[in-house]
N, C-alpha and C positions, 0 to 999 in steps of 0.2 A: 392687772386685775386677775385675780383667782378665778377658774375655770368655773366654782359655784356661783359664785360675784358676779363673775360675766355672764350667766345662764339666767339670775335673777334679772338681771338690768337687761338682758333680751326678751323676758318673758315681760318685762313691767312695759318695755316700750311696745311689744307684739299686743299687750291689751292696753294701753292709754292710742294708741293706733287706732285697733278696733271700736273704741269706745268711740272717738271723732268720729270717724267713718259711721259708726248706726246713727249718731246725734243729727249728723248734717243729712244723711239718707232719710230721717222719719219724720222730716217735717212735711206738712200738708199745706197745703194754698187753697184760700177760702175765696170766693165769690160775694163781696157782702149784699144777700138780697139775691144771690143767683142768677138768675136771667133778665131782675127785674131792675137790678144795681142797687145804686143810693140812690131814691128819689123821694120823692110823696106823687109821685102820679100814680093811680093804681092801687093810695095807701097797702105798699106791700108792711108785712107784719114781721121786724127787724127781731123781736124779743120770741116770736115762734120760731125762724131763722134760726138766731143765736141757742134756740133751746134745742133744736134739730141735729148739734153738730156734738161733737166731742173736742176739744182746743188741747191741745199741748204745748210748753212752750216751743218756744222758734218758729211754731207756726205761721204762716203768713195772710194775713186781711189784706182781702185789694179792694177797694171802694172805685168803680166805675161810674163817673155821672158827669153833668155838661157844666163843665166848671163856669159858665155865665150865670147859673142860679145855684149853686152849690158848691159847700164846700166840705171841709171833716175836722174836724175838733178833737184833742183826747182833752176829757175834762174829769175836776172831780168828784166822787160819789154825789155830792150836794148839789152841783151844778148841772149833773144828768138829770135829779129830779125836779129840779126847778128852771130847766132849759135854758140855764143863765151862760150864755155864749164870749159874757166880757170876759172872763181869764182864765184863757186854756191854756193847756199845758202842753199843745202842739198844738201845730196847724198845718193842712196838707189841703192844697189848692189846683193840683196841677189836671184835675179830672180823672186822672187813672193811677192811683196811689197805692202803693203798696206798701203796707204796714208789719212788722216782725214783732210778733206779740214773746219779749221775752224775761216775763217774769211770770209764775204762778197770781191768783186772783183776777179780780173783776177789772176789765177794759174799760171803760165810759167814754166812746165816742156821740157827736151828733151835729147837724150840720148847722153852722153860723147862722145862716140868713135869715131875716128875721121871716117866724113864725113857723118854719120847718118843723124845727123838734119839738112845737108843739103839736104838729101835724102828724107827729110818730116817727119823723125820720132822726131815732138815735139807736142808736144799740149797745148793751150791756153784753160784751164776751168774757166767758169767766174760765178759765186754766184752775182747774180745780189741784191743790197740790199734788194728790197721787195720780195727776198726770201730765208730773214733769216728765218730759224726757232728758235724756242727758244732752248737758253743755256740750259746743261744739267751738265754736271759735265768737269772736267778739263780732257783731253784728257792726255794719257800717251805720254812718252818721246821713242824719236825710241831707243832701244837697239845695243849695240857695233854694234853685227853686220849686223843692220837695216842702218848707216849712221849718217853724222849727225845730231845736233839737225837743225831743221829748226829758221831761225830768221824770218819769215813771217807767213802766216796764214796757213800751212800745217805740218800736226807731222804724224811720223811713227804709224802707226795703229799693234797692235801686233798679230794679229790674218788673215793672208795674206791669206785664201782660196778665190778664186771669185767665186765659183758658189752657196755658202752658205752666211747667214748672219754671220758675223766675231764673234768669240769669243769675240771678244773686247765690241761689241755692244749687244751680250747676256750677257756678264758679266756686262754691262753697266744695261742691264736691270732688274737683278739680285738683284745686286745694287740699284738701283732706286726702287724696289720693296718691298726691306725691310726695305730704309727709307721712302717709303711711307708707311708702313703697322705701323712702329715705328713711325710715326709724328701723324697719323690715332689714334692711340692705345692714343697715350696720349694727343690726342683730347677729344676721348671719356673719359678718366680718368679725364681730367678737367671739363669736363660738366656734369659728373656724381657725 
């Protein structure tokens, strides 16, 4: 490779590098409901919530609640407004769930049991396009007993604490750190 060739191909890998590295850095972890979780006790107000925040993708939703009376649904636009809970397009059961919101638009979660989401417990998160952030790596698949696989822009997140940043997103960074230290290295080896 030609000394400009190789300078280019160290500069394109020193920024597809960098680019991972901010994608998996600027994600945020959301509390759905804050302190009060996912419930209806308390009718907390999930659509003032949702409207409080700003979303990006790869963000992360964690739904905290006593998975004996609840559960969390992604469903779609028509089913959020009519609380219809027979066919979701995920299901996350396990009480402390973490969700990786990763497409731009509107999320429609809300919980199964019968009469909840007419009770108020759903919530609409919307990733408004100009604020995506940039792609990072492919997001995992939720496990057995996370739910299913989602067919829309939301995947189970493995690492479900809310008051920390998710394992998922430290191992994310982990990740992202040693193939940018490995793309780095063999920067420098081509230019040297």
């Amino acid at each position: 490779m030609g000394g400009g060739a190789a300078r280019r191909a160290a500069a394109a890998a020193a920024a597809l590098a960098a680019a991972l590295l901010a994608g998996v850095a600027s994600a945020a972890v959301y509390e759905v409901g804050d302190k009060a979780g996912w419930t209806i006790m308390g009718n907390p107000n999930y659509a003032a919530w949702a409207a409080s925040k700003k979303f990006h993708v790869n963000d992360v939703v964690v739904f905290t609640y006593n998975k004996q009376f609840h559960n969390v649904l992604a469903v779609s636009k028509a089913d959020y407004k009519n609380c219809d809970a027979s066919k979701p397009i995920a299901t996350w059961s396990t009480g402390n769930d973490s969700v990786v919101l990763n497409t731009t638009g509107h999320h429609y979660f809300l919980c199964g049991f019968p009469g909840h989401c007419a009770a108020g417990q759903k919530v609409d998160i919307r990733i408004a396009a100009s604020s995506a952030a940039p792609s990072s790596a492919p997001t995992p698949e939720p496990s057995a007993a996370g739910g299913s696989k989602p067919s829309g822009g939301a995947t189970a997140a493995p690492a479900p604490h809310p008051n920390a940043a998710p394992e998922a997103i430290l191992a994310g960074r982990s990740v992202v750190a040693t193939v940018t230290a490995s793309l780095l290295s063999l920067a420098a080896a081509v230019l040297a």
